[in-house]
C-alpha positions in Angstrom: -14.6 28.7 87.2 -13.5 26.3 84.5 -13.9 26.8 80.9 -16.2 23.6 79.4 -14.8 24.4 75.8 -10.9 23.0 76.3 -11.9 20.4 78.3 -14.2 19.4 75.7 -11.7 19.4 72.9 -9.3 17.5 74.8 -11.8 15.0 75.3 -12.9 14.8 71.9 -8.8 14.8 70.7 -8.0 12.2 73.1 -11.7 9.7 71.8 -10.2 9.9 68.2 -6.4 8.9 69.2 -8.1 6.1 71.2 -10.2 5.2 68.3 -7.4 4.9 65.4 -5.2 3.1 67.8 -7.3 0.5 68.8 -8.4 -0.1 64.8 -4.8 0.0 63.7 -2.2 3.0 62.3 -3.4 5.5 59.6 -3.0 5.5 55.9 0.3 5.7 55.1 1.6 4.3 58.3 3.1 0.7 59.3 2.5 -1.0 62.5 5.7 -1.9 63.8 7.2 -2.9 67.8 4.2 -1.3 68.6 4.4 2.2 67.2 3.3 3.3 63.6 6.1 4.4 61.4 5.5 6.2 58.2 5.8 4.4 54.8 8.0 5.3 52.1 6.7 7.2 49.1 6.8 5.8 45.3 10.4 5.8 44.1 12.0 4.3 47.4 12.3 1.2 49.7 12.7 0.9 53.9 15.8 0.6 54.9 14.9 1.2 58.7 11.4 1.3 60.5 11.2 3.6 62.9 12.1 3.7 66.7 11.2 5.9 69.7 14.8 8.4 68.9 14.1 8.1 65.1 12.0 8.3 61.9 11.6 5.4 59.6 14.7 5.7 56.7 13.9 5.1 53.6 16.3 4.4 50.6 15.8 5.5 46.5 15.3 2.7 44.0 18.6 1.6 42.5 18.7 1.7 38.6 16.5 -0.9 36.9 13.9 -0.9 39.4 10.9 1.1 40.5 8.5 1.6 43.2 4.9 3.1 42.2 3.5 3.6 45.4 4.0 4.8 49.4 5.1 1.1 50.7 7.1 -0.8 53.7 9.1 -2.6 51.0 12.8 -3.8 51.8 13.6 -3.4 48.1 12.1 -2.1 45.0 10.7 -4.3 41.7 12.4 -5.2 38.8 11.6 -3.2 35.7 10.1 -5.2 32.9 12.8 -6.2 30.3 11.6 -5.7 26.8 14.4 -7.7 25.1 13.5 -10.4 22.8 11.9 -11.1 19.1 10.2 -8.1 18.0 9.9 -6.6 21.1 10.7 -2.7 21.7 10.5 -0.2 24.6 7.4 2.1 24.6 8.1 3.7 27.8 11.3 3.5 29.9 11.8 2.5 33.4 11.8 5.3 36.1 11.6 5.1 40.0 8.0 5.1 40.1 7.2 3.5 37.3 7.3 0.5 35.8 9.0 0.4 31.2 6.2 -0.2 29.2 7.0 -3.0 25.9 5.4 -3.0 22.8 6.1 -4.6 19.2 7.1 -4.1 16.3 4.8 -2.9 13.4 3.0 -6.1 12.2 3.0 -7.8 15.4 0.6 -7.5 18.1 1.4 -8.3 22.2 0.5 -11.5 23.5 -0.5 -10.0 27.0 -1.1 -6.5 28.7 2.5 -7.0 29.8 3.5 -7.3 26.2 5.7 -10.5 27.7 6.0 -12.0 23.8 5.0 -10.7 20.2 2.9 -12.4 17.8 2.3 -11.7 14.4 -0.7 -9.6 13.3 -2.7 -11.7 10.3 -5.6 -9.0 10.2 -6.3 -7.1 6.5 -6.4 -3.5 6.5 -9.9 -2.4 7.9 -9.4 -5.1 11.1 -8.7 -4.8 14.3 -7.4 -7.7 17.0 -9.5 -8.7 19.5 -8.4 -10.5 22.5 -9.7 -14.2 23.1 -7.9 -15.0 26.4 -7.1 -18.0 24.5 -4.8 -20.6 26.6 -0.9 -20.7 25.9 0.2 -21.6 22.3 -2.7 -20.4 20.8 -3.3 -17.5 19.0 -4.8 -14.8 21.9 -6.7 -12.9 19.8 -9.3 -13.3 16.2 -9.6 -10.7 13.6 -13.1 -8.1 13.6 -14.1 -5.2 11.4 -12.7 -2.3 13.1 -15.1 -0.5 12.1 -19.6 -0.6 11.3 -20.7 -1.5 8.0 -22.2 2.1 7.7 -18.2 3.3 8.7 -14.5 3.2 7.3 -11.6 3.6 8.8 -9.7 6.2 8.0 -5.6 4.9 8.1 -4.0 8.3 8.7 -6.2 9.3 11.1 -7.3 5.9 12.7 -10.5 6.6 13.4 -14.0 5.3 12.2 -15.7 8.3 9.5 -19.9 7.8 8.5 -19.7 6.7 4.7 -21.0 8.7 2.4 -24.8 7.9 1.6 -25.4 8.8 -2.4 -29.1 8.1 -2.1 -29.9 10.2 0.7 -27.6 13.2 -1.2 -29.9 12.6 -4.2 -26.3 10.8 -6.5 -25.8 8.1 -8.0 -23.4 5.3 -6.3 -20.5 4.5 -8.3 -18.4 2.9 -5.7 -20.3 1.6 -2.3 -17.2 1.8 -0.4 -15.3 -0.5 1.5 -13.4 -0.9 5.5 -11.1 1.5 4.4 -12.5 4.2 1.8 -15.6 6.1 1.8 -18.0 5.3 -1.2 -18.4 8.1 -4.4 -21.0 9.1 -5.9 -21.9 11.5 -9.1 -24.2 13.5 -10.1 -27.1 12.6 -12.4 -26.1 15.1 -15.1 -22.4 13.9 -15.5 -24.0 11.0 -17.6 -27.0 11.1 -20.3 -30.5 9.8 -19.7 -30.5 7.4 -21.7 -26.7 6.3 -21.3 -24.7 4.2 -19.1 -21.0 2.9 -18.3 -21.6 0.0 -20.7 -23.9 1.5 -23.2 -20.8 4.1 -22.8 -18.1 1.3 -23.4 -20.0 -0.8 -26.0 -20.2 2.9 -27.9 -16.4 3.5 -28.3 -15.7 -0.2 -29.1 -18.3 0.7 -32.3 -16.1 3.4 -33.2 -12.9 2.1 -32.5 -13.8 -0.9 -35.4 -15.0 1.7 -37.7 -11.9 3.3 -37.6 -9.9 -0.3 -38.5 -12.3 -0.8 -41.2 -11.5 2.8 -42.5 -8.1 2.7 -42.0 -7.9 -0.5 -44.0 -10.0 0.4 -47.2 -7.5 3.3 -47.6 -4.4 1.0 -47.3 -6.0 -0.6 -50.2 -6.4 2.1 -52.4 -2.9 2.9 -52.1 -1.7 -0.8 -53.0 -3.9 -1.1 -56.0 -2.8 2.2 -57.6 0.6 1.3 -56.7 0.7 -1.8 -58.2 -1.4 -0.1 -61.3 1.6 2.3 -62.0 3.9 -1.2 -61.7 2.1 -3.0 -64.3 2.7 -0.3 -66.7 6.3 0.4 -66.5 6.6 -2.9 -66.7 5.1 -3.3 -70.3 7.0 -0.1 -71.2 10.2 -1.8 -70.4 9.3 -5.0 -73.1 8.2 -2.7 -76.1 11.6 -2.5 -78.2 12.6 -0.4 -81.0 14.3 -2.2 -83.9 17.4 0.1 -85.0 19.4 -0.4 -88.7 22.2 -2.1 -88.1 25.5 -1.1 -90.5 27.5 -3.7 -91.4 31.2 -2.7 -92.3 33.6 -5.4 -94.0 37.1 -4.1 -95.8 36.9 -7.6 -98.3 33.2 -7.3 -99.1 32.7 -6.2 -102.5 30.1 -3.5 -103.3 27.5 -6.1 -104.6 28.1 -7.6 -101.3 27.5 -4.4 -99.8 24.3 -4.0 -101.6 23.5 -7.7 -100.7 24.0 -7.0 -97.0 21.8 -3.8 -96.8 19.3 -5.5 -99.0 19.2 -8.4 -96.0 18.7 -5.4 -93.4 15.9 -4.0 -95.6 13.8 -7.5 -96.4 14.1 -9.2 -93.3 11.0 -10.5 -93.3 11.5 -12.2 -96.0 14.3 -15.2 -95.3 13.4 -17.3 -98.1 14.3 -14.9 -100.7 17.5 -13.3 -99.2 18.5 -16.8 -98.8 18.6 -17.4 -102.9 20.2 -14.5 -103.3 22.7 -14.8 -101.2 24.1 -18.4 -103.1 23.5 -17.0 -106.6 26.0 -13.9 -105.7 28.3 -17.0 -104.2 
């Protein structure tokens, strides 16, 4: 008696060949002259499909190209070329993959091929935004790269909460921008009753009572300065009348006399005058 079970099998083997040949080869297989020859896998090209003495032969990408998937190719692709202004390699070309391009800082790529470079006009805090906008325009516009509530932190380049100041129970003294977090105080580093201007207009007080000061005391020292001036000056016009000695080898000794008498009684010119022409 025959066994059911391998006759079944064979059956069941024999439904499923009928089946994928009737709806076409199986992934990873070509149809070709009637038979189904196996693709190639990523990194090579056909060179030869497949024949009844054979397997299909398959050939690796030559330099400069690639092939990222199992295919029936005849060649491989070009890698992407990222000569040209401003434009670097990110990635290099491999067999299976295709170089990846990118730009130079302060230029962004005009397309996800990165074919072109365009210059990036967004601030700090931005980011660029594509706009799919036709060729010769600009293909992208400028957004916050971050939420209001949010600043970008430029080391990390991510988006950080700011700091709420209110909700800490501090005082705001800087709300923060796109790129730094806000700062806040506490309520005891100033008084009560204080604040940065009251502060401010504070020290410019006591910066012009200083001048003032400062100035008064300059004085003093001028005045008694020119005080000590004034009286060496009137010490220097008081004189001291000395005798004067007259000495004369042809005077006589009544001119002698005559002569100290004119020393003696000078304030009185009329008289030495008459004296002097009787002696004559």
């Amino acid at each position: 008696m025959i066994s059911l079970y391998p006759t079944l099998a064979t059956l069941y083997t024999l439904c499923i060949w009928i089946v994928k040949f009737a709806a076409g080869c199986p992934d990873l297989w070509t149809p070709m002259n009637g038979r189904c020859c196996k693709q190639c896998p990523p990194g090579q090209y056909l060179e030869e499909f497949c024949t009844e003495k054979k397997e299909t032969v398959c050939r690796p990408c030559p330099d400069n190209s690639f092939s990222p998937q199992h295919n029936a190719f005849n060649k491989c692709m070009q890698c992407n070329s990222c000569r040209g202004a401003h434009r670097e390699h990110e990635e290099l070309c491999s067999p299976t993959t295709n170089a990846k391009c990118s730009c130079h800082p302060g230029f962004l790529c005009s397309d996800d091929a990165c074919s072109q470079c365009v210059e990036n006009i967004c601030d700090a805090g931005e980011k660029a935004v594509k706009t799919g906008s036709a060729a010769g325009l600009r293909p992208y516009k400028c957004q916050p790269a971050c939420p209001d509530h949010e600043y970008l932190d430029m080391k990390m380049n991510i988006c950080r909460p700011k700091l709420q100041c209110k909700k800490e129970g501090l005082v705001e003294q800087f709300p923060g921008n796109r790129t730094h977090d806000a700062v806040c105080h506490k309520h005891s580093e100033l008084r009560p009753d204080s604040s940065p201007d009251t502060d401010r207009d504070a020290l410019c007080v006591t910066w012009h009572i200083g001048c003032v000061l400062l100035a008064l005391i300059l004085l003093v020292i001028l005045s008694l300065n020119s005080i000590n001036v004034a009286k060496n000056c009137r010490a220097d016009k008081t004189t001291v009348a000395t005798p004067v000695t007259v000495y004369d080898s042809h005077l006589s000794k009544e001119e002698s006399g005559l002569q100290q008498l004119i020393i003696q009684t000078d304030s009185n010119k009329s008289q030495l005058q008459e004296i002097v022409t009787t002696l004559q």
